[in-house]
C-alpha positions in Angstrom: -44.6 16.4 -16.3 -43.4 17.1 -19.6 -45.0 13.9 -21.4 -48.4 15.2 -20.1 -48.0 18.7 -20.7 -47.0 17.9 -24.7 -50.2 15.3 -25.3 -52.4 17.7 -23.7 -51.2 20.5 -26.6 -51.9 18.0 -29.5 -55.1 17.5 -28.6 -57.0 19.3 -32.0 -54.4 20.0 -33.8 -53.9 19.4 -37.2 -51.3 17.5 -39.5 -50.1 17.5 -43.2 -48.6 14.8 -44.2 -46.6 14.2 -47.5 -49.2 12.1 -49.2 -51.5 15.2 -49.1 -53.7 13.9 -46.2 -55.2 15.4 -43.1 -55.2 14.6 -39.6 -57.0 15.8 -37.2 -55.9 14.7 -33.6 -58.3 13.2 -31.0 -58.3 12.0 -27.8 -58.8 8.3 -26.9 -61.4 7.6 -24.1 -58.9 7.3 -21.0 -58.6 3.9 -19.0 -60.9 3.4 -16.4 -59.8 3.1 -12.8 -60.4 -0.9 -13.4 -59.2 -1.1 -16.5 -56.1 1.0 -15.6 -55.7 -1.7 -12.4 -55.5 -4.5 -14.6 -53.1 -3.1 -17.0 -50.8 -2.3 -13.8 -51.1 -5.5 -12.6 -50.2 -7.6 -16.0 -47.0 -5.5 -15.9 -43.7 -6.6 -14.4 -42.8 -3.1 -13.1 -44.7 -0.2 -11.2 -46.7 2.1 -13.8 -44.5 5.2 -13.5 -46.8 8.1 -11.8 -46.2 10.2 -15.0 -48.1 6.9 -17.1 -51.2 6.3 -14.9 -52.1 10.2 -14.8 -51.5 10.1 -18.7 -53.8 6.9 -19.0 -56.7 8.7 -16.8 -56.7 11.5 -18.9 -56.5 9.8 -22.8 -55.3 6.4 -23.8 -53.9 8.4 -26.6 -54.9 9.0 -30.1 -57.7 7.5 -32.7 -56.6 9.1 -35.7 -53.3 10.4 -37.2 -50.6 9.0 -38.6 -50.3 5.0 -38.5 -54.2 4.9 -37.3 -53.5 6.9 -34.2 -51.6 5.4 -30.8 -52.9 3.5 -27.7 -50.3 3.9 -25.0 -51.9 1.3 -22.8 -51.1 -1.3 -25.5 -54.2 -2.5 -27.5 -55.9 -5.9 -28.0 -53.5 -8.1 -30.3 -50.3 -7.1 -31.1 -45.9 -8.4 -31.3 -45.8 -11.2 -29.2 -42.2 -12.9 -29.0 -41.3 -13.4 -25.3 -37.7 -14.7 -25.8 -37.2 -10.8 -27.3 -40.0 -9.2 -25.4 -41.3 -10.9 -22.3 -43.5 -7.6 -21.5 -44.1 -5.7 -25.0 -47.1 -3.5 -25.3 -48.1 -2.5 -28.7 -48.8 1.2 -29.1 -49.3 1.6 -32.8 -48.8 -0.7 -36.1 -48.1 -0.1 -39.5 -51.4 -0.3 -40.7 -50.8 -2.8 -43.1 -52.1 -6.0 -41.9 -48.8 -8.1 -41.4 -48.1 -7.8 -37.9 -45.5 -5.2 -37.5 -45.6 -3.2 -34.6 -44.0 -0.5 -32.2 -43.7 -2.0 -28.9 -42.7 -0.4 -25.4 -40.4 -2.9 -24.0 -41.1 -3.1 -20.0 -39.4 -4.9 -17.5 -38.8 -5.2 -13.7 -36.5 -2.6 -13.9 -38.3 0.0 -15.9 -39.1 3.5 -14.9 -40.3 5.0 -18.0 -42.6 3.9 -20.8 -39.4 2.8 -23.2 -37.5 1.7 -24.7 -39.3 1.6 -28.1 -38.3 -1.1 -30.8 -40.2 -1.4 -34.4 -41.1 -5.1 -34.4 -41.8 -6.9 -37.8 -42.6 -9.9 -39.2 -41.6 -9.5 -42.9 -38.5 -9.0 -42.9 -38.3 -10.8 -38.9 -36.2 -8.1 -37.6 -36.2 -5.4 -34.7 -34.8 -2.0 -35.0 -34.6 0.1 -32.0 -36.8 3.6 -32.5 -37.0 5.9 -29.2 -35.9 5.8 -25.6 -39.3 7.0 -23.9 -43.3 8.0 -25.1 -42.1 11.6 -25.3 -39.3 11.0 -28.1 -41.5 8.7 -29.7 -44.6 11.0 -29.9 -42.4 13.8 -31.8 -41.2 11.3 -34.0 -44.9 10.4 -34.7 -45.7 14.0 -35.1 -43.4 14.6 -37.7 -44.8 11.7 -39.7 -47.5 13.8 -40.1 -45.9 16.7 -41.6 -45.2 17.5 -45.1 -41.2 17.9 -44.7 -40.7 14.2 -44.8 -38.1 14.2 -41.4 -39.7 11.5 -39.1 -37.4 8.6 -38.3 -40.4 6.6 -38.6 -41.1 7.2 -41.9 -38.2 6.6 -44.9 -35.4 6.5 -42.5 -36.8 3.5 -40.7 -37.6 2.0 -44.0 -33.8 2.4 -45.2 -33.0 1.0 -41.5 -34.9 -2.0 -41.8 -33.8 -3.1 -45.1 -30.1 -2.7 -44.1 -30.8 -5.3 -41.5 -32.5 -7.6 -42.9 -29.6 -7.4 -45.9 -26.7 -7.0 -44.2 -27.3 -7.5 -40.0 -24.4 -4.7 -39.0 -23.5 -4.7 -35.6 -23.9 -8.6 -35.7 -21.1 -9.9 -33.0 -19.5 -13.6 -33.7 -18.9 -15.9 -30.8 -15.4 -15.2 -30.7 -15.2 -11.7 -30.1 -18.5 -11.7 -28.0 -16.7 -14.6 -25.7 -13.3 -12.9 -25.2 -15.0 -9.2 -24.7 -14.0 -7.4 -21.5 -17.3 -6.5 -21.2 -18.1 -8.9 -18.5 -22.7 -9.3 -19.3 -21.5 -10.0 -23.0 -18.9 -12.2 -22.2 -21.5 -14.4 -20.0 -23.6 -14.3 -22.4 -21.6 -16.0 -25.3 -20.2 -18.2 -22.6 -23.2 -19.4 -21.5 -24.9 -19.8 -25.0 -21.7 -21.4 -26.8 -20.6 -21.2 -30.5 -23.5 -21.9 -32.0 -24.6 -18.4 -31.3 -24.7 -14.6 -33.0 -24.9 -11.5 -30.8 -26.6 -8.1 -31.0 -25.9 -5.6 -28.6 -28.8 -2.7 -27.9 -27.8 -1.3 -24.8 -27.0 1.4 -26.3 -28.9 1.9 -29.3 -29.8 4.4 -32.4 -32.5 4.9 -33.9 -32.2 2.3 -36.6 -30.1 -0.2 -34.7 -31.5 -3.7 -34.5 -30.9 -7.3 -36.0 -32.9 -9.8 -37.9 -34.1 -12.6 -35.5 -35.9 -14.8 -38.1 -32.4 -14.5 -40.7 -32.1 -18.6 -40.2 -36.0 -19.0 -40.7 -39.2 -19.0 -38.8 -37.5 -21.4 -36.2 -34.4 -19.7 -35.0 -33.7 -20.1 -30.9 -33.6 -16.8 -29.7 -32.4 -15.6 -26.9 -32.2 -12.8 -24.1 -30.1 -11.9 -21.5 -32.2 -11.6 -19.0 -33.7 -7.7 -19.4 -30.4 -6.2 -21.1 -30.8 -5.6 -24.3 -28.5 -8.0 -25.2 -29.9 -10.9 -28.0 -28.6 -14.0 -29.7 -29.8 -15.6 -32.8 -28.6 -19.4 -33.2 -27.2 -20.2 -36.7 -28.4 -23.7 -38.6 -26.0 -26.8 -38.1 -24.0 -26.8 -40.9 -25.3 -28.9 -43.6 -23.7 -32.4 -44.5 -21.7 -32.9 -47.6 -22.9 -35.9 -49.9 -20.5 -38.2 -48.8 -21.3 -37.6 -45.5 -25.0 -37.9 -46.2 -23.8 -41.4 -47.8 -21.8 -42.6 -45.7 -22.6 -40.9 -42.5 -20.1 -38.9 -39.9 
């Protein structure tokens, strides 16, 4: 199992990073066989056989870059279930507002993935890394001095081009008339009122801004495809309207 045989190397190793500091890598304690029953049983998929041997040897790292990693999803955490009914929180920023990398699970998942950067400020979700394994080297490269981790200054650019601009943002219209049959029922079945964003096939650095209408926007899923829709506001009342109603 390649996942296992790559976190058993890092055990010990060392990392630079580009602020100058040092990381030493340690193993978390690993789940215990009740602790690891529980975890199985909150999820709405099997654990894949690669996971649970992975969680009874180490539940990941206590140090390195962005505070280490918990693969088993620590206390706390993103919690959004119209975007993430089952979202474990592996690691978070480190900076106190709430912005996390999630492992988005659901009935049909074999693997620990996909990974989305959830935040808070700007409310937005950018997709990072199909699987643990592609994640981990991206976290490894955080901690080295060349700079090249997509989840350092890349994912930074990322975010603020969706919080600014939304690409990849689909109107009603063309979502409604697509001959893609799951996005046509979804904008059918949502109405007008309605913008889509499409993930099913993701980059690093796709996403869209789900609070972009404020802290109440409806949003919605379409069922577990990665497919989401943010509703816009009503649009507002002229004076004369206000006045004299209609």
């Amino acid at each position: 199992m390649k996942l296992i045989q790559r976190i058993k190397e890092l055990e010990g190793i060392t990392l630079h990073d580009e602020d100058g500091e040092t990381h030493v890598l340690h193993f978390r304690s690993p789940l215990s066989h009740e602790a690891l029953g529980r975890l199985e049983k909150s999820l709405p998929c099997p654990m894949p056989d690669e996971i649970r041997e992975l969680l009874s040897i180490t539940r990941g790292f206590v140090n390195g870059p962005l505070g280490g990693i918990d693969f088993s999803g620590g206390p706390g955490g993103f919690e959004f279930l119209e975007i993430f009914p089952c979202a474990l929180s592996i690691t978070g920023t480190g900076d106190g507002c709430g912005n996390f990398w999630v492992v988005d699970l659901t009935k049909g998942s074999t693997s620990w993935g996909p990974i989305y950067f959830a935040c808070h400020d700007p409310p937005l979700i950018a997709y990072q890394a199909p699987d643990i394994l592609e994640f981990v080297e991206q976290w490894l490269r955080l901690g080295n001095q060349d700079g090249s981790s997509t989840l350092g200054r890349t994912l930074d650019n990322a975010v603020m081009k969706i919080w600014r601009e939304n690409p990849g943002v689909i109107s009603y219209e063309v979502a409604a008339s697509s001959s893609d049959r799951e996005l046509k029922s979804f904008a059918e079945n949502l109405g007008d009122s309605f913008l889509f964003a499409d993930l099913r096939r993701a980059v690093v650095g796709d996403g869209f801004s789900w609070g972009r209408f404020g802290p109440r926007t409806v949003v919605r899923r379409h069922g577990e495809k990665a497919l989401f829709a943010c509703q816009k506001p009503p649009p507002k009342k002229t004076l004369l309207k206000r006045l004299f109603g209609g």
